[in-house]
C-alpha angles and dihedrals in degrees: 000000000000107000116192115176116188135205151172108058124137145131120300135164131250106292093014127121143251140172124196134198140208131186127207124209089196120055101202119085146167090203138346136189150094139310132174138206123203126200115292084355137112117267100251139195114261109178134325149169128216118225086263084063093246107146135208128199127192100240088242088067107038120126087011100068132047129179129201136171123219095211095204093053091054084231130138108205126217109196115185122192133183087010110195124194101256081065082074109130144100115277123224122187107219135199134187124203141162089359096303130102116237121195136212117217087257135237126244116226118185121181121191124205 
């Protein structure tokens, strides 16, 4: 059974700054990394790396975010950075192995204006 257990939301305000954590309990993946769903809205890809260390960022979040992994932690970051309050959502880390998704219990991150 795939654990991820996710940290570090919390309520900023615009330009401010977050960074958010997620644990593994695998270490084997075909891709890792963060979505988000806002409210009434589609859960949608944030920013991930596959197990070659390629990443991919939504183009809402590029040059803001920037994820990173610390291989010996076993933890996927999520550092956000100028959040603005259309970045409001709650955050899933997300990893996919073996051909199957696998779902933190998701942060909420809020960002008032």
């Amino acid at each position: 059974q795939v654990q991820l257990v996710e940290s570090g939301g919390g309520l900023v305000q615009a330009g401010g700054s977050l960074r958010l954590s997620c644990v593994a309990s695998v270490t084997n993946f075909e891709s890792w990394g963060w979505y988000r769903q806002a409210p009434g809205k589609q859960r949608e890809s944030v920013a991930t790396f596959n197990r070659i260390g390629v990443t991919n960022y939504a183009d809402s979040v590029k040059g803001r975010f920037t994820i990173s992994r610390d291989n010996g932690k076993n933890t996927v970051y999520l550092q956000m950075n100028s959040l603005q309050p259309e970045d409001t959502a709650v955050y899933y880390c997300y990893i996919r192995r073996y051909g199957s998704n696998f779902w933190g219990q998701g942060t909420q991150v809020t960002v008032s204006s």
